[in-house]
N, C-alpha and C positions, 0 to 999 in steps of 0.2 A: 397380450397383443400378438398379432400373428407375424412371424420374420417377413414376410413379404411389404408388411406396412410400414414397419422399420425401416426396413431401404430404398423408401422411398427418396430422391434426389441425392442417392448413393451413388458416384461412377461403380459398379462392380464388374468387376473383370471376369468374374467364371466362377456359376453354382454344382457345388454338388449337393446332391440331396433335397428332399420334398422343401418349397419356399414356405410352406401354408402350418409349418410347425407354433405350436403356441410357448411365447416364452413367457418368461414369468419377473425374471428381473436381469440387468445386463452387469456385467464383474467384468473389471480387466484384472483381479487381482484373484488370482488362480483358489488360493486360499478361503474366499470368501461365498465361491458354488456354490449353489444350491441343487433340485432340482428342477428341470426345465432352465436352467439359466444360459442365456446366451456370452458365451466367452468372447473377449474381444484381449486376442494376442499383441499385444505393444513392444516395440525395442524401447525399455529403459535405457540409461545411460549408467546402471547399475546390472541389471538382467535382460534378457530378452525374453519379453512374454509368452515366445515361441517354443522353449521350452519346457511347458508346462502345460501345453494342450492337451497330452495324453492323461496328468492327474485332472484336468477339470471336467473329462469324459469321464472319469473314475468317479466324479463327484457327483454325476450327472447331469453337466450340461449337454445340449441337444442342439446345439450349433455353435460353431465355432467364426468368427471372422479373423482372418489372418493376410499376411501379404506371400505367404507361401504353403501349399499345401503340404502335411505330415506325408512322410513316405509310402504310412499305410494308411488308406480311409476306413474307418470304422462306419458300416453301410445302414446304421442306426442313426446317426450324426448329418448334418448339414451342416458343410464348409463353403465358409463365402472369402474367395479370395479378394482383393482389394490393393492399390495400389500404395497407402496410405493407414494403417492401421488408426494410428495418433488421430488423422484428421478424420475418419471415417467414425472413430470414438463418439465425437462431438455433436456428429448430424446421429449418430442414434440414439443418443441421450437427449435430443429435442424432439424427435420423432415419437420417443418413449412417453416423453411428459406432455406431449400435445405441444411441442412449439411455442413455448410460454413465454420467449420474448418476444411473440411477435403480438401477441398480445396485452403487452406493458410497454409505457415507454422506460427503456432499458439505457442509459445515460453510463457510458462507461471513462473513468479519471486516468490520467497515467504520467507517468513520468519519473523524475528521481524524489524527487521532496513532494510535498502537499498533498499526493494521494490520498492518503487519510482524512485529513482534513478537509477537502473538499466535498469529498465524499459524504462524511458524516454534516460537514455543513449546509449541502443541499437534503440530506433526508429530515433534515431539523427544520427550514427554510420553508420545505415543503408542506411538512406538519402543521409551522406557521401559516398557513398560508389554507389549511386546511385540507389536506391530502394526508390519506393513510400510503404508504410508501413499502418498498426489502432496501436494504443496505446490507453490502457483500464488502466488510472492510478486514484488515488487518487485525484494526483491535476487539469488533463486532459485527455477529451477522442479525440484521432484526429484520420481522415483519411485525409490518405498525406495533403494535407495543410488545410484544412478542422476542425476548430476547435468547438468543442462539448463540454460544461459545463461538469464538472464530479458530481456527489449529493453523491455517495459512495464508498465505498473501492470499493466496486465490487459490480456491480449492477446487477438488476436479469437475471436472465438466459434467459428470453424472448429478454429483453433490449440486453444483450452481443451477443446475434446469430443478433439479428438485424442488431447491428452495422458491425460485421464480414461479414452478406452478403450486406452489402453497399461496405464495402472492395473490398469483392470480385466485388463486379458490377464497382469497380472505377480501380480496375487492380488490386488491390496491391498484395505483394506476399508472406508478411510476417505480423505477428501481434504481437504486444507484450504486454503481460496483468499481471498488478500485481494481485497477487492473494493472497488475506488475508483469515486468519484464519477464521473469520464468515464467509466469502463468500464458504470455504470447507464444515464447520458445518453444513451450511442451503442447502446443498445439489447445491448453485450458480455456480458451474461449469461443474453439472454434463450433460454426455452427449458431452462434448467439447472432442476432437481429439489433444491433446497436441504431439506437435515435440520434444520440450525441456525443461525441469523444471530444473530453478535454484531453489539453495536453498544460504541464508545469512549466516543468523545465527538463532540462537533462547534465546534469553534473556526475562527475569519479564516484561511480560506486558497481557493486558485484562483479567487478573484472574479475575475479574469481574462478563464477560460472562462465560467462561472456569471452572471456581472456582480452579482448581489445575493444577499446572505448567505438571503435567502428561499430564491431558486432554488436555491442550493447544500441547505438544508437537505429541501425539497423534494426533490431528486434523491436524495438518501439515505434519506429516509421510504419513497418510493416499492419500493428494497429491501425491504421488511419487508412495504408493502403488498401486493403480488406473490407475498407465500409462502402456501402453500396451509395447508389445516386441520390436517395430519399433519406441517408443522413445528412448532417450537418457535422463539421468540423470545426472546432474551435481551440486556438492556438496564443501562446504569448510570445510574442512577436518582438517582444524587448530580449529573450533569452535566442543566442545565435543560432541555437538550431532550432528554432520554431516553426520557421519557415518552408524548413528542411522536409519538419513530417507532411504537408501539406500538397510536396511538389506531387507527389503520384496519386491524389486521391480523387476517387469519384463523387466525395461529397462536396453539398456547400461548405465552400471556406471564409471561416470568419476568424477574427480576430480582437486579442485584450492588451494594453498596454497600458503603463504609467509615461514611459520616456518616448515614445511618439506616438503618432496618429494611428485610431487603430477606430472598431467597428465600437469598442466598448473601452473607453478611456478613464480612468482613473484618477485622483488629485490625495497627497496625503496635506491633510493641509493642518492639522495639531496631533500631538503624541504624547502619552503621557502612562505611568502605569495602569492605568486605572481603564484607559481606551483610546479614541482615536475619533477626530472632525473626518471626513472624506467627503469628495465629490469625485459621483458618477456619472457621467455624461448629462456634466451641467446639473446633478440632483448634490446637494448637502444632505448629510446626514450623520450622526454617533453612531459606534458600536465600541462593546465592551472587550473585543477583542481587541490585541496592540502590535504591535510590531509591523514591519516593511513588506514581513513577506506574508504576512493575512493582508495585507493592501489586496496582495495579487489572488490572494487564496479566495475573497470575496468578491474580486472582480470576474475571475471565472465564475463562481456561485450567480451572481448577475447576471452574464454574459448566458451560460445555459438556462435559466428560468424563463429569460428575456427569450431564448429561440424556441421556448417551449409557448409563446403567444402569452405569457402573464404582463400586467401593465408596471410598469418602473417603480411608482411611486408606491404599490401592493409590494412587490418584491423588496424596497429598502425599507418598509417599514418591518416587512420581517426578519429581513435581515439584522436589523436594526433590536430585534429581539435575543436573537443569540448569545450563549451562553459557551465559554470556551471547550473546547474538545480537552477531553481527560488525557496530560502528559504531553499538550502544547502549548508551548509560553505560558504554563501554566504560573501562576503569582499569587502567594501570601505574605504576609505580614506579622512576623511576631510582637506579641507583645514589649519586646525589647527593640522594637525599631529596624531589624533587619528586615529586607526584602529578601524572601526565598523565591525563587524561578527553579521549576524542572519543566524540562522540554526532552522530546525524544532524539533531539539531535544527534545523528550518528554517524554522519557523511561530511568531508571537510567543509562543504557549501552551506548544510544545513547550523554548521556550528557556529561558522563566518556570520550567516545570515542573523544569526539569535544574538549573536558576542556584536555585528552591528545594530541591531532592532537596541539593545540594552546598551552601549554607548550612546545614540543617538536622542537618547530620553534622560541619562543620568547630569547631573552638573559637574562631573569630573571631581566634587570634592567630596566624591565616595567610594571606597573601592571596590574592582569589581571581581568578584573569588570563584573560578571554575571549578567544577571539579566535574572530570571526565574519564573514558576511557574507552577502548577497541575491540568487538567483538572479536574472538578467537574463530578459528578456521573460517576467514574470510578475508575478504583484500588486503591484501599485505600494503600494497602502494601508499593506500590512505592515511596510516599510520604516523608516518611522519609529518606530514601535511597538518594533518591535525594539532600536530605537538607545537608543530611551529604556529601556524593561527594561534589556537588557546594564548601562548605565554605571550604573544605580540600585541592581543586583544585587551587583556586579563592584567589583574595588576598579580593578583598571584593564581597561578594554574596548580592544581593537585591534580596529578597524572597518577590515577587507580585502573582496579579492574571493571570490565561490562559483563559481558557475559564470557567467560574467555574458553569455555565448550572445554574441548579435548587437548589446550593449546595451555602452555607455561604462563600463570599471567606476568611472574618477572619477565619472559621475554616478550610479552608486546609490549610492555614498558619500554623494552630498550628499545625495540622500534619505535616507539611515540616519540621517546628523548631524542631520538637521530635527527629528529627534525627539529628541533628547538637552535634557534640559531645562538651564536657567542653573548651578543651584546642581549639576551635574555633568559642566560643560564639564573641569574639571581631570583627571577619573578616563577621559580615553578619548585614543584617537590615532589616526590613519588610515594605515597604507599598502596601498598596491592591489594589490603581489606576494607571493601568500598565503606564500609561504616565508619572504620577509623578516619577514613577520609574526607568523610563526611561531617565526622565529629569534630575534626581540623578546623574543616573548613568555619564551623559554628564558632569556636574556639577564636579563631585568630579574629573572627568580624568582631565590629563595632557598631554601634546604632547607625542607620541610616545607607549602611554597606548593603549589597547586593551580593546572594550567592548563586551562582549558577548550577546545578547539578543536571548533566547532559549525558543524554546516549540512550538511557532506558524508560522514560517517558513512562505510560502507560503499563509500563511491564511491571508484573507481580512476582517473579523471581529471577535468582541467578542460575543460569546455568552452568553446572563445574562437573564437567569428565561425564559429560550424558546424562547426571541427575539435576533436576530441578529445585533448587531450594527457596523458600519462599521469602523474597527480597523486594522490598516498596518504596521507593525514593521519597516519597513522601510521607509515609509511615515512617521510616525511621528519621527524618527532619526533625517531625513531630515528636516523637520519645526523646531522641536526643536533649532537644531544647528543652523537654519539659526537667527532665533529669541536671540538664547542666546549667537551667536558672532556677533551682533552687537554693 
């Protein structure tokens, strides 16, 4: 494709060099040049891509975009200055791919909890419903049956148009992409054509990156503010800031609720392990999903199919087909009468939320046995929060390790424990090798007991000191029990 077509609805500030060069493929990542590749210089938050324009000349790229020009111009090269590298990334990777969400409807999720599961529950929904569909999630990226490893929350913007004009090349006609907080921040969506933005909720998590719950909610407002007048915005309106993301946007604003009035209202009206009665504005129906917080996870599911023009009673039937997402509220049964649950629970709200879904079903005269723990190099704050929900919830909490990275996992222990309040030091215990902990937990239950094992969901290992070791919350349930009821 020639640079000139590229920058097309690019602000550029000042070219040098022939526009009518033909490129071949676009890199921000110095390293991966080709010939003919158009360099697009980035300030990381690690490097500055600005550094490295002279090796990707070396490598042979044949134009460079940047927000400042090298000292020296190399009078082989076309330099496109720009005010905005990050955001100028975006509009040339849809430029590149032909513009592929504006030719799907592109539905993007966001918030602190239920991304995922929305997400994957509208590409399922849709399936039902007979639509070949892309899903851009955390746990997976698919196009219609076509399954694609997922490496991040949201991958980069070159990455995401790519997959969307596969999409488009395979028919589909819909996409559904969760879209997280970094992936707003580092400019990862920008340039995308959004039809629909849900939003969840917004609760304590990645202050880390963000450093204050302002900036985190800001970051996510900012989605909503960015969508043009031909989207629609859809919001839950029972969580405080719902409202919030709505005030600046130029889309239709609609709205989902269980606890007031809203555009798309909800009723939990029976519970149990097994699923759940609901009414959606005035429709009864079953699903095999359970807990409080898929109430809300399928009322937005509802809520955007419903704005996409499909009829209610098509929508809950296939809704009504769904099958749980892998490492949410997920529930078995052993043959000894225990109930196992593993959920990805890994944020104080989302743990509350699960540790309430599973009080709210149990008869009290069974007890209910956590076992959790705190990813390493990430929020410190949450830590204790957690420690203290788990043992207040939980008749016994076992505080282990998650994923504890580059971090002591005795010491996020001792942070978990900070928060366990006096009158619930007796209801918890620590060990740091999540199998032992898990093996505990098997251990101390009795038929008809409930174990909760929370934080890593869907994830197929741990990470300890940058290496990956292959670790399954569910697999090792399974081995465990087979081994300790013989």
């Amino acid at each position: 494709m020639q640079l000139i077509e590229l920058l097309k609805r690019i602000p550029v500030l000042e070219i040098q060099g022939n526009e009518n060069r033909e490129i071949s493929q676009l890199v921000f990542d110095s390293r991966k040049v080709t010939e003919s590749s158009l360099y697009i210089a980035v300030r990381g938050t690690v490097a500055d891509g600005h550094s490295f324009i002279a090796s990707s000349v070396e490598k042979g790229a044949k134009a460079i975009v940047c927000e400042e020009f090298p000292e020296n111009l190399d009078e082989r090269i076309t330099y496109v200055k720009v005010k905005d590298s990050s955001k100028a990334l975006g509009h040339l990777a849809s430029n590149f791919y032909g513009n592929p969400s504006e030719k799907l409807k592109l539905i993007g999720v966001t918030g602190t909890n239920g991304k995922t599961s929305v997400s994957t529950l509208l590409f399922d929904v849709f399936k039902n419903l007979g639509y070949d569909s892309a899903l851009l999630s955390t746990v997976e990226i698919r196009i219609a049956d076509q399954i694609i490893p997922a490496t991040h929350t949201t991958p980069d913007v070159i990455t995401i148009n790519k997959i969307l004009a596969q999409a488009v090349e395979e028919g589909c006609e819909f996409a559904f992409m969760e879209v997280s907080s970094h992936g707003i921040a580092q400019n990862r969506i920008e340039g995308l054509h959004f039809k629909i933005a849900g939003f969840t909720n917004l609760t304590h998590d990645h202050l880390d990156y963000h450093k204050t719950f302002d900036e985190y909610l800001k970051t996510k407002k900012r989605f909503f503010d960015e969508l043009d007048a031909n989207a629609v915005a859809i919001t839950n309106i029972d969580d405080k800031n719902g409202n919030v993301m709505l005030q600046n946007t130029r889309a239709t604003k609609k709205s989902y609720a269980l606890k007031t009035m809203a555009d798309y209202h909800g009723r939990l009206l029976e519970v149990d392990f097994n699923g759940m009665l609901l009414n959606f504005n005035g429709k009864e129906f079953w699903t095999t999903l359970t807990g409080k917080f898929n109430v809300y996870n399928l009322l937005l599911v509802f809520g955007i199919a419903s704005e996409m023009g499909f009829d209610s009673d098509e929508i809950l039937q296939a809704i009504s087909k769904l099958k749980r997402v892998s490492g949410r509220f997920e529930t078995f049964k052993s043959d000894g009468g225990i109930i196992f649950i593993v959920d990805y629970a890994h944020t104080p709200d989302a743990l509350e939320n699960i540790l309430n879904s599973i009080n709210d079903i149990r008869t009290k005269n069974e007890r209910l046995i956590t076992v959790f723990g705190c990813g390493g190099d990430r929020d410190h704050a949450k830590r204790p929060e957690m420690g203290n929900i788990a043992t207040k919830k939980s008749t016994l909490a076992i505080i282990t390790s998650d994923n504890p990275r580059t971090e002591d996992p005795a010491a996020i222990i001792k942070e978990i424990e900070a928060g366990v309040e006096p009158q619930n030091f007796s209801k918890y215990t620590s060990i740091p090798d999540r199998k032992e902990a898990i093996k505990m937990a098997i251990k101390f239950a009795e038929p008809k007991d409930i174990v909760l094992v929370a934080g890593k969901g869907h994830e197929t290992y741990q990470e300890i000191n940058g290496v990956k070791h292959h670790f399954d919350d569910k697999e090792t349930i399974n081995e465990l029990w087979k081994l300790m009821s013989k």
